[in-house]
C-alpha positions in Angstrom: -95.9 -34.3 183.8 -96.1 -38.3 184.6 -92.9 -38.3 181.6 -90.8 -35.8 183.3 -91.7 -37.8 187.1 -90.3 -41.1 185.0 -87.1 -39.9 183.7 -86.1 -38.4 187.0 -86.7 -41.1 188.7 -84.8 -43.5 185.7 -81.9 -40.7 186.3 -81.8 -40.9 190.1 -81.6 -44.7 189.9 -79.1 -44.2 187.5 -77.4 -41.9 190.1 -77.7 -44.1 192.7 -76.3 -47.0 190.7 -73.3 -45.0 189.3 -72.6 -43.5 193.1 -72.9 -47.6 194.3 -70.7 -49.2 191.8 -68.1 -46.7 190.7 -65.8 -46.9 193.3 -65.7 -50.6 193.6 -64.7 -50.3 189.5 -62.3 -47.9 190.4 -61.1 -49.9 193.5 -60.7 -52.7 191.2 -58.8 -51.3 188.2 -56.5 -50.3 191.0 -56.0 -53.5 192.1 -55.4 -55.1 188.8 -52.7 -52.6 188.0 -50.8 -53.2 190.7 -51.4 -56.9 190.0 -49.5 -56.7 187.1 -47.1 -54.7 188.3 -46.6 -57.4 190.8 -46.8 -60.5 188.0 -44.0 -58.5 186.2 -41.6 -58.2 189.6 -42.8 -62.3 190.2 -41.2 -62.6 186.7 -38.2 -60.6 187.3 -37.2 -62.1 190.7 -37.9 -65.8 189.0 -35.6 -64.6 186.4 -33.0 -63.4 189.0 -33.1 -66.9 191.5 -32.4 -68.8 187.9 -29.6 -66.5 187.3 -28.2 -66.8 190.8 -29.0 -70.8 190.9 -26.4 -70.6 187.9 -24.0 -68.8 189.3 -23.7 -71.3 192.7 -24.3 -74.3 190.1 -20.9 -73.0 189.0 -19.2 -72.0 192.1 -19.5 -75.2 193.7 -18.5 -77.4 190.5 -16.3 -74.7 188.1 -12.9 -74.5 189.1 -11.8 -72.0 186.7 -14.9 -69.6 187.1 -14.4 -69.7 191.0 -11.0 -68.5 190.1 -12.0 -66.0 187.7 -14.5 -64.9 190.3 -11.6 -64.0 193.0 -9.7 -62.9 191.5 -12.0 -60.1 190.0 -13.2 -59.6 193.3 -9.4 -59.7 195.3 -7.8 -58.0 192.1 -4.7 -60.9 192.1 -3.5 -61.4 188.9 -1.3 -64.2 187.4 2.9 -64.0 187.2 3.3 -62.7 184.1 -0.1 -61.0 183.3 -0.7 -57.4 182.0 -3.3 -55.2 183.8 -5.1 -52.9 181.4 -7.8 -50.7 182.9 -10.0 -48.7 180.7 -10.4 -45.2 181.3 -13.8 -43.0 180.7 -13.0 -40.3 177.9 -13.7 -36.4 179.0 -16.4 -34.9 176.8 -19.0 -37.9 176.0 
């Protein structure tokens, strides 16, 4: 009888301890997946600023890729030049 008072109360402590710390675990493995979700978009967007920093780097100090640059973006091509546009293919 004194056996079977012991492991109920060994299982009710374990209870309690599972019912105390379980969702503070589960709170935290939340929080450290979004974490690195977050890391990983830090990444990305520090990625993305060097690209950009480029990019101005050479629009303040590259003549010809500021002109390349307008003129994709205004469509004005040279005297002379010969447009080609490529056309998607029906079917693929």
């Amino acid at each position: 009888m004194a056996k079977k008072i012991k492991t109920a109360k060994v299982l009710l402590v374990a209870v309690v301890l599972i019912a105390i710390f379980l969702p503070s675990f589960a709170r935290y493995q939340e929080m450290s997946y979004k974490n690195k979700r977050l890391e990983e978009r830090i990444r990305l967007l520090g990625l993305e600023n060097r690209r950009l920093e480029e990019e101005k780097v050479k629009l303040e100090t590259d003549i010809v890729y500021i002109e390349r640059k307008a003129r994709e973006k205004l469509g004005v091509v040279r005297k002379g030049e010969i447009v080609l546009k490529e056309t998607p293919q029906r079917g693929r």
